[in-house]
VOKE-883976 format. One line per 4 residues: number of its first residue (from 1); their letters; for each residue x, y, z of N, C-alpha, C, O. Coordinates in steps of 0.1 Angstrom, whole numbers, always signed. Layout:
<atoms>
NUM) a) X,Y,Z,X,Y,Z,X,Y,Z,X,Y,Z ~ ... .
</atoms>
This chain:
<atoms>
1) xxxx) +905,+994,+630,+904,+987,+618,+889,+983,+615,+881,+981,+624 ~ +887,+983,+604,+871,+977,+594,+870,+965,+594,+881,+960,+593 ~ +862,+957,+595,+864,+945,+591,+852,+944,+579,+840,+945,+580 ~ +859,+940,+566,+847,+937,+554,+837,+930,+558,+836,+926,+569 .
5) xxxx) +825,+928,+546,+819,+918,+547,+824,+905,+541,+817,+894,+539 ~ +836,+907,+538,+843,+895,+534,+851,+884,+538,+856,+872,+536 ~ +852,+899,+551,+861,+890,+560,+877,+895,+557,+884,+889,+564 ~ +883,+901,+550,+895,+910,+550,+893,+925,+558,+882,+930,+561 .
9) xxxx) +905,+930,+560,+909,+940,+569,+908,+951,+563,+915,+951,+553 ~ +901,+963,+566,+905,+975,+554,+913,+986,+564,+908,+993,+573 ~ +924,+985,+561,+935,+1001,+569,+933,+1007,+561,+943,+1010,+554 ~ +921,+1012,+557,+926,+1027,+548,+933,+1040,+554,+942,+1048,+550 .
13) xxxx) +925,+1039,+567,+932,+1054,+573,+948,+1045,+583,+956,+1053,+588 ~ +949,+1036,+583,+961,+1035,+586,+974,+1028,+581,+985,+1025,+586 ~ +967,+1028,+566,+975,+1022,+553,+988,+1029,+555,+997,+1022,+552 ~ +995,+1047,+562,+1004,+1046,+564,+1014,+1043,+573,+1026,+1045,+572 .
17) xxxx) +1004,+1037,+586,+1006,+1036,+595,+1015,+1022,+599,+1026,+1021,+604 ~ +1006,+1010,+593,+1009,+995,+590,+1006,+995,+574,+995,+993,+569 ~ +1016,+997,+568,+1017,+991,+555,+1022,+982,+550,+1021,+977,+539 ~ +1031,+977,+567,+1034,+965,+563,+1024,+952,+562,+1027,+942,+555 .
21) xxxx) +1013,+952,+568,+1002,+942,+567,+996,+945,+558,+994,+957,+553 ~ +989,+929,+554,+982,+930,+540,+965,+921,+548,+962,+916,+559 ~ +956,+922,+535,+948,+916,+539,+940,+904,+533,+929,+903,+529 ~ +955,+893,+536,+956,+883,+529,+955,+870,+538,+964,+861,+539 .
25) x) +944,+871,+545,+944,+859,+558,+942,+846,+554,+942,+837,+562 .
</atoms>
């Protein structure tokens, strides 16, 4: 996983993997 500079999570390459998580911490 990515971690932004924002501080949210980016799954893009595993968006189908865990689609169930969001990146809403």
């Amino acid at each position: 996983l990515a971690i932004e500079p924002d501080g949210s999570i980016a799954y893009k390459e595993y968006e189908d993997m865990i689609a169930t998580k969001c990146t809403c911490r």
